[in-house]
KOLGU-4560 file (N, C-alpha, C; in nm, 3 decimals, padded with zeros to 5 digits):
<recs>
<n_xx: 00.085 n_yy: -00.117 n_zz: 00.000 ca_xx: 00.000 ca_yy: 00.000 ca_zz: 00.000 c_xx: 00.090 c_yy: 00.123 c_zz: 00.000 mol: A seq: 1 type: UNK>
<n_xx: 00.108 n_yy: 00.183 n_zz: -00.113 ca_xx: 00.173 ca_yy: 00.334 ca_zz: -00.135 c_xx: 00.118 c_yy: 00.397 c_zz: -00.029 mol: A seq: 2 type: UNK>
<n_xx: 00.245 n_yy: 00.501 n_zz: 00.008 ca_xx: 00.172 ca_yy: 00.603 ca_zz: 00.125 c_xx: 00.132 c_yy: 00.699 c_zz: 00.055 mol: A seq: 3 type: UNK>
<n_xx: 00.064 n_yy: 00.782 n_zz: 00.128 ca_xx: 00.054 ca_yy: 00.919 ca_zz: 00.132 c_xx: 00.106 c_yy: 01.057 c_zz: 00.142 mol: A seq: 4 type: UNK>
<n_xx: 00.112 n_yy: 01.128 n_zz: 00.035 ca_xx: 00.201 ca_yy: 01.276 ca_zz: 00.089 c_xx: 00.078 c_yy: 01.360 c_zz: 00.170 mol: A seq: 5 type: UNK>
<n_xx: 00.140 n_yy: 01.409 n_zz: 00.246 ca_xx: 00.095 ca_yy: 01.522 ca_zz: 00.295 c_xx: 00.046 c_yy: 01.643 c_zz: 00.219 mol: A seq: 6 type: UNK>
<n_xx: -00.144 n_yy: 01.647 n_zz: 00.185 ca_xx: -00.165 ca_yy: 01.719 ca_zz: 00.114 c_xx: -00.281 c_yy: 01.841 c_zz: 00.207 mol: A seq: 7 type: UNK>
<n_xx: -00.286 n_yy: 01.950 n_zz: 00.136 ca_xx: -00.406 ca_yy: 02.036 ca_zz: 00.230 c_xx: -00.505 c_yy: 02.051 c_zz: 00.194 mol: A seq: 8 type: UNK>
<n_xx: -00.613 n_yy: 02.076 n_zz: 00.277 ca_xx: -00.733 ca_yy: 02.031 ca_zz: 00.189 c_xx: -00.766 c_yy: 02.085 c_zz: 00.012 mol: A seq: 9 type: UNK>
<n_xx: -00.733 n_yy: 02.207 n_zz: -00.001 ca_xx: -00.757 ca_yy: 02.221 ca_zz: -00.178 c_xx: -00.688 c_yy: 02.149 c_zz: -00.245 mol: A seq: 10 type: UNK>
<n_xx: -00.588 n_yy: 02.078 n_zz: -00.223 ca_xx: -00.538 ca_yy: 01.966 ca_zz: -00.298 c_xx: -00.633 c_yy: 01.855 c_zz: -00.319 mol: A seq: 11 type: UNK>
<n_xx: -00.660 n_yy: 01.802 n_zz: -00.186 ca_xx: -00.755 ca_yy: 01.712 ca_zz: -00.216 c_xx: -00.859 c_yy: 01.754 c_zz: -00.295 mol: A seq: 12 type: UNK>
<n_xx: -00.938 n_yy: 01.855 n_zz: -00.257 ca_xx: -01.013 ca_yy: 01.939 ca_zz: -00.336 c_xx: -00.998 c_yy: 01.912 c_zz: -00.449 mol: A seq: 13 type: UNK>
<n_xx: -00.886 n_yy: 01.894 n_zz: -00.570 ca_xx: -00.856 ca_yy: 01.936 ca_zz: -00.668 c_xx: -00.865 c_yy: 01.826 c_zz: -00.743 mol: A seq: 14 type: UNK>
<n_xx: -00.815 n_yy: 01.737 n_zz: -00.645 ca_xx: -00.749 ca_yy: 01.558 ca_zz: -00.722 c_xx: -00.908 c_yy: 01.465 c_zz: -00.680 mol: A seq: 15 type: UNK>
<n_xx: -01.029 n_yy: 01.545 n_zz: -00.601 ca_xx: -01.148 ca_yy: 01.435 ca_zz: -00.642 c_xx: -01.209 c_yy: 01.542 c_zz: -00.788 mol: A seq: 16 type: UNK>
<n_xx: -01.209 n_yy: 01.643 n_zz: -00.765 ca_xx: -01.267 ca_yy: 01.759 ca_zz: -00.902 c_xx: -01.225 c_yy: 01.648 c_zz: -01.026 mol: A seq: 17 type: UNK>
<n_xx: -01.076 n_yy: 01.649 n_zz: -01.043 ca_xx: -01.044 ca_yy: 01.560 ca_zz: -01.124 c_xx: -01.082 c_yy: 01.450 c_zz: -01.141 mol: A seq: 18 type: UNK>
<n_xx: -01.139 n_yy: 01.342 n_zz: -01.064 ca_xx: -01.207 ca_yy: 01.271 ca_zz: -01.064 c_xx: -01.334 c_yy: 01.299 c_zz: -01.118 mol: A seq: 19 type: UNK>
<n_xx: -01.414 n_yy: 01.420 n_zz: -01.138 ca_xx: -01.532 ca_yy: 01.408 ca_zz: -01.141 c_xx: -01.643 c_yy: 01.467 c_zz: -01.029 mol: A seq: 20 type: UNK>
<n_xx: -01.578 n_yy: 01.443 n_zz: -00.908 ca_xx: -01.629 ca_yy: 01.521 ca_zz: -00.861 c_xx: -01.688 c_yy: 01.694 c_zz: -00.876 mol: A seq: 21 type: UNK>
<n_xx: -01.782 n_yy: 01.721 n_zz: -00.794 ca_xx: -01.804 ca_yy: 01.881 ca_zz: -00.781 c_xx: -01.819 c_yy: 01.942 c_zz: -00.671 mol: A seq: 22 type: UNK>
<n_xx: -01.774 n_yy: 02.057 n_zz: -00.641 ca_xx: -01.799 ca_yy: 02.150 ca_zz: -00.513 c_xx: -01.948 c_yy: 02.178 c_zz: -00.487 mol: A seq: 23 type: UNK>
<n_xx: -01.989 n_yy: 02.143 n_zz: -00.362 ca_xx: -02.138 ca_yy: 02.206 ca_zz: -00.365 c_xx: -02.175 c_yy: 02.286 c_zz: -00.272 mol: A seq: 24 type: UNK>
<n_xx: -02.055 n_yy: 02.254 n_zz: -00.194 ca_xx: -02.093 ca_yy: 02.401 ca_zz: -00.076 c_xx: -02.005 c_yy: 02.373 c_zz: 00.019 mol: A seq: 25 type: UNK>
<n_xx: -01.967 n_yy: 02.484 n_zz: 00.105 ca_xx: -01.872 ca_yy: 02.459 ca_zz: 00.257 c_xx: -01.936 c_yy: 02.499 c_zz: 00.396 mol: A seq: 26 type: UNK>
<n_xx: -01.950 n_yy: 02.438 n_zz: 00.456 ca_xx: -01.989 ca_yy: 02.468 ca_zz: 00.619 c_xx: -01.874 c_yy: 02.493 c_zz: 00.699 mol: A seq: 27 type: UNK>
<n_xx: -01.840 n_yy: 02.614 n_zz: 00.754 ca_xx: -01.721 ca_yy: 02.592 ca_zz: 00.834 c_xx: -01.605 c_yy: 02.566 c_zz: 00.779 mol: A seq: 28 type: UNK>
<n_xx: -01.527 n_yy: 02.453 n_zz: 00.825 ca_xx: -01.421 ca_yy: 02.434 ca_zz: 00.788 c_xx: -01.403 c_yy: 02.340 c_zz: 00.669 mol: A seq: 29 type: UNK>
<n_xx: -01.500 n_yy: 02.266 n_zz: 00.641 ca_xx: -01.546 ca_yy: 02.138 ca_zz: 00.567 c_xx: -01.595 c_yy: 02.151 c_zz: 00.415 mol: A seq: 30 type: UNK>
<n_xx: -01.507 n_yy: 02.149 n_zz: 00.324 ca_xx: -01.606 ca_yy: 02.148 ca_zz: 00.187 c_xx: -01.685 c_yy: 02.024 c_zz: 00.157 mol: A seq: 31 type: UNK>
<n_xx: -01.800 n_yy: 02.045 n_zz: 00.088 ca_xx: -01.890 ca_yy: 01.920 ca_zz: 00.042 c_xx: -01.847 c_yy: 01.878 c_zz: -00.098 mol: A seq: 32 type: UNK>
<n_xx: -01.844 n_yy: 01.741 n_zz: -00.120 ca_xx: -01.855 ca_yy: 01.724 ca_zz: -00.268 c_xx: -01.899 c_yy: 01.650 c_zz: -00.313 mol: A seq: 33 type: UNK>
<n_xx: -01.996 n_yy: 01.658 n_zz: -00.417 ca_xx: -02.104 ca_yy: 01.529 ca_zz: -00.450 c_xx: -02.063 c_yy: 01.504 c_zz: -00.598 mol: A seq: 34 type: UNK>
<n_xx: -02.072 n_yy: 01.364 n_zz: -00.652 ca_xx: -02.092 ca_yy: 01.306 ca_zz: -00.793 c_xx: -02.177 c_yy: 01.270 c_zz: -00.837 mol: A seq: 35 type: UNK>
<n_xx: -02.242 n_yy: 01.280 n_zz: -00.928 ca_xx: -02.349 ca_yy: 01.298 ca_zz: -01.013 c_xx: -02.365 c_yy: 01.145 c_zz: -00.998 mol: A seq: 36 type: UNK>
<n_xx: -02.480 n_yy: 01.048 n_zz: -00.961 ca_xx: -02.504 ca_yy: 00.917 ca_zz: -00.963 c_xx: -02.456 c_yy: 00.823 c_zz: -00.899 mol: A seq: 37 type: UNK>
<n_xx: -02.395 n_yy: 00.977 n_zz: -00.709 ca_xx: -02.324 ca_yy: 00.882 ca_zz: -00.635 c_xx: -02.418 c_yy: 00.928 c_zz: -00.516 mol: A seq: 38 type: UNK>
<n_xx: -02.496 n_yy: 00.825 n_zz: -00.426 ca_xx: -02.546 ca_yy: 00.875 ca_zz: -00.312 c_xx: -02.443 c_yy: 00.905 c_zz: -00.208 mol: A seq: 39 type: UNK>
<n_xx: -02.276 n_yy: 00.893 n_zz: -00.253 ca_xx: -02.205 ca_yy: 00.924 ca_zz: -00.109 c_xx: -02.194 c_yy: 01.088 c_zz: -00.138 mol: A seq: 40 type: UNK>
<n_xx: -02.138 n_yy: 01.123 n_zz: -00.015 ca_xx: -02.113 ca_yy: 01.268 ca_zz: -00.017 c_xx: -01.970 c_yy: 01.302 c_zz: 00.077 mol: A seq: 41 type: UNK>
<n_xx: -01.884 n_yy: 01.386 n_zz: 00.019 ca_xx: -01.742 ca_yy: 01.360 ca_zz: 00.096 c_xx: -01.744 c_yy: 01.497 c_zz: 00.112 mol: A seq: 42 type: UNK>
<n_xx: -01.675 n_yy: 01.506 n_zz: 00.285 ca_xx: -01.650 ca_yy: 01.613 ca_zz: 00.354 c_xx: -01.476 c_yy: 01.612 c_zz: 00.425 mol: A seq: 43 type: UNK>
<n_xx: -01.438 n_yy: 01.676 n_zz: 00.303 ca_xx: -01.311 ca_yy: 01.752 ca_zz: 00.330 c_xx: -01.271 c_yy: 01.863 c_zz: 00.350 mol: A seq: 44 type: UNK>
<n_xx: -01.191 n_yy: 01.795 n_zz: 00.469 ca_xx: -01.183 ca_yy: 01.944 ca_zz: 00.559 c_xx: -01.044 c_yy: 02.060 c_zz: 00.537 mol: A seq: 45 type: UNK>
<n_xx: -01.095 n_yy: 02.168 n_zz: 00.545 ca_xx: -01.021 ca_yy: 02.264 ca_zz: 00.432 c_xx: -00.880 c_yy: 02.329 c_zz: 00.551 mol: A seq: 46 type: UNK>
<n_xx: -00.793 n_yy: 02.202 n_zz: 00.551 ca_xx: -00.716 ca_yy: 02.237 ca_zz: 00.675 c_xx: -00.593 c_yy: 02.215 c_zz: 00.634 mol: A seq: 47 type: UNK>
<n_xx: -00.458 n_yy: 02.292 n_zz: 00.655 ca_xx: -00.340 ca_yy: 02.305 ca_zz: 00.606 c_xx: -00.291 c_yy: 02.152 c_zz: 00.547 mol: A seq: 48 type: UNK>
<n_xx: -00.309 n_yy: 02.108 n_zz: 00.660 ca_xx: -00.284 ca_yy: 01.954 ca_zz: 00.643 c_xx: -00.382 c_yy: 01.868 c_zz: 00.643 mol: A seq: 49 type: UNK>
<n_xx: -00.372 n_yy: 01.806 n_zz: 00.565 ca_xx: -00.502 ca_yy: 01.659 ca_zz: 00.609 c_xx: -00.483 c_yy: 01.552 c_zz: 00.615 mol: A seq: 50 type: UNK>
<n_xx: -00.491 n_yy: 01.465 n_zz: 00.733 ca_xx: -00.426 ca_yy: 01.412 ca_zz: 00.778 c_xx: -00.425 c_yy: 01.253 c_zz: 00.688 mol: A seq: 51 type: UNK>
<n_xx: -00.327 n_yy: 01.174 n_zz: 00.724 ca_xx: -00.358 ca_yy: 01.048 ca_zz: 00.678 c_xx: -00.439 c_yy: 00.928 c_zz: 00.647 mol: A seq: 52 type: UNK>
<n_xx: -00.511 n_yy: 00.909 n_zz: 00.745 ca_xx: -00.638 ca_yy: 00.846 ca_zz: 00.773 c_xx: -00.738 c_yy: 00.894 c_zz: 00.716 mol: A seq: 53 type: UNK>
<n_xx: -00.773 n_yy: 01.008 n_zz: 00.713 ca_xx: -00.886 ca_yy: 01.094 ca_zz: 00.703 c_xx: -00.903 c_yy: 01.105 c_zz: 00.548 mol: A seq: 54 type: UNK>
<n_xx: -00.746 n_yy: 01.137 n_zz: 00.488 ca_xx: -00.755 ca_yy: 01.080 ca_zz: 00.314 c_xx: -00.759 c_yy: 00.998 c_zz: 00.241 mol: A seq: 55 type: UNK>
<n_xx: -00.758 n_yy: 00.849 n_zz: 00.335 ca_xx: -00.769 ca_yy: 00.723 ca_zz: 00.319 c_xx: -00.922 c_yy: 00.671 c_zz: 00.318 mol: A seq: 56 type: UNK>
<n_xx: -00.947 n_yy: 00.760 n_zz: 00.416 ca_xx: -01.152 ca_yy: 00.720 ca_zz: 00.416 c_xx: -01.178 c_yy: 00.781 c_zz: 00.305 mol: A seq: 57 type: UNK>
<n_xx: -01.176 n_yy: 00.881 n_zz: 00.286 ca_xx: -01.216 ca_yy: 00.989 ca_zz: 00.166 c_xx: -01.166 c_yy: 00.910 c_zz: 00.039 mol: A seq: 58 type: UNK>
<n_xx: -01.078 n_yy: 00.830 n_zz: -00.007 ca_xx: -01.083 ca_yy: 00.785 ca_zz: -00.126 c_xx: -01.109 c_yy: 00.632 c_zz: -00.094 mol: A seq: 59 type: UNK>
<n_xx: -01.184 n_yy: 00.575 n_zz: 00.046 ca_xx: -01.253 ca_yy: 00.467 ca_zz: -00.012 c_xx: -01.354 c_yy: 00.502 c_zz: 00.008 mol: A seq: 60 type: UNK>
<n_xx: -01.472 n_yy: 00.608 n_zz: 00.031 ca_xx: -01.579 ca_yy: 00.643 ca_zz: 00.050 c_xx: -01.580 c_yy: 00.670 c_zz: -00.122 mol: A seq: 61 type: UNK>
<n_xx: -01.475 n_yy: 00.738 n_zz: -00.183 ca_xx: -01.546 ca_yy: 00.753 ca_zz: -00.331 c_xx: -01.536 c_yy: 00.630 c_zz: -00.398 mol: A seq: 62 type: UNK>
<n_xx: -01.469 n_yy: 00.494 n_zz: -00.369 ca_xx: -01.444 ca_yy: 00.393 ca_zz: -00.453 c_xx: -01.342 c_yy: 00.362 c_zz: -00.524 mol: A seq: 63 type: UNK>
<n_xx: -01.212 n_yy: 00.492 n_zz: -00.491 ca_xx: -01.078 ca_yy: 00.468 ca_zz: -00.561 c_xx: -01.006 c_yy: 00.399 c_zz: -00.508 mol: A seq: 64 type: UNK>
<n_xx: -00.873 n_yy: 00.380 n_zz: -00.566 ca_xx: -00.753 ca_yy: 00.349 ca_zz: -00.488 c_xx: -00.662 c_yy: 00.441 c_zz: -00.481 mol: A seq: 65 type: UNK>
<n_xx: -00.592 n_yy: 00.398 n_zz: -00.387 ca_xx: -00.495 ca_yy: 00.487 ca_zz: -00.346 c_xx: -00.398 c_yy: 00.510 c_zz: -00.462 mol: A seq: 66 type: UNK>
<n_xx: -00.367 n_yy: 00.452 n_zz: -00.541 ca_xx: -00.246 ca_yy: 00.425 ca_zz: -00.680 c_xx: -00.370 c_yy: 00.559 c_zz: -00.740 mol: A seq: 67 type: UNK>
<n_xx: -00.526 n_yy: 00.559 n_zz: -00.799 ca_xx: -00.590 ca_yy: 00.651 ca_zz: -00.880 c_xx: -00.604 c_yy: 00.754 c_zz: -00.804 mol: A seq: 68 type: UNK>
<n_xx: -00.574 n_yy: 00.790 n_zz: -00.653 ca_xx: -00.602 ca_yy: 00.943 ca_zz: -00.609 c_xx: -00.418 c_yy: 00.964 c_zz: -00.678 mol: A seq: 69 type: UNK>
<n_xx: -00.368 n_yy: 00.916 n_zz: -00.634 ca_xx: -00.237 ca_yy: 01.004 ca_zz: -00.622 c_xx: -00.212 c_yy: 01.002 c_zz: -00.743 mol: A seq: 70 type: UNK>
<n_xx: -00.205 n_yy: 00.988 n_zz: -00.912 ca_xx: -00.218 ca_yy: 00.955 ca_zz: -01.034 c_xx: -00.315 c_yy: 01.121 c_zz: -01.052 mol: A seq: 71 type: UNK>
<n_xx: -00.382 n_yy: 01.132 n_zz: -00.959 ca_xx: -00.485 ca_yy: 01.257 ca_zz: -00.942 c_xx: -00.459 c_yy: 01.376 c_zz: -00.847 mol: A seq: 72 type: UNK>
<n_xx: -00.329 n_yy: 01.331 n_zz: -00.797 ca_xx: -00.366 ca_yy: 01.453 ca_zz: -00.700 c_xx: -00.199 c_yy: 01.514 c_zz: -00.737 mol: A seq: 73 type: UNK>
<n_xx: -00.125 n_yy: 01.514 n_zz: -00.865 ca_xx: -00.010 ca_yy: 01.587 ca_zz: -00.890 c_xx: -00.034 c_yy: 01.673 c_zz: -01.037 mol: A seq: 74 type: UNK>
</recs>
């Protein structure tokens, strides 16, 4: 299992967009992002760092792997 770099949240931001994803709104600290014909909904949080774990749920909550976020997130 490839690790993870240390990314902040508009990165992530950037590398599910690329995916397909879309922005639909932010509460606080947390952006929302929904896919068109996906009932999940991912809340990333818009914080210098984000942590390891937390980007690991977030790309199996959308159904990727870790090899297709990071392929996505440079």
């Amino acid at each position: 299992m490839p690790s993870l770099p240390v990314l902040s949240g508009k990165e992530v931001r950037k590398a599910f967009e690329r995916a397909g994803w879309e922005f639909a709104r932010q509460r606080g600290s947390h952006m929302i992002l929904l896919k068109k014909g996906s009932i999940v909904t991912l809340s990333v949080p818009n914080h210098k760092e984000v942590a390891r774990g937390t980007m690991r749920g977030l790309i199996r909550a959308a159904g990727m792997s870790v090899e297709e976020f990071l392929a996505l997130s440079h």
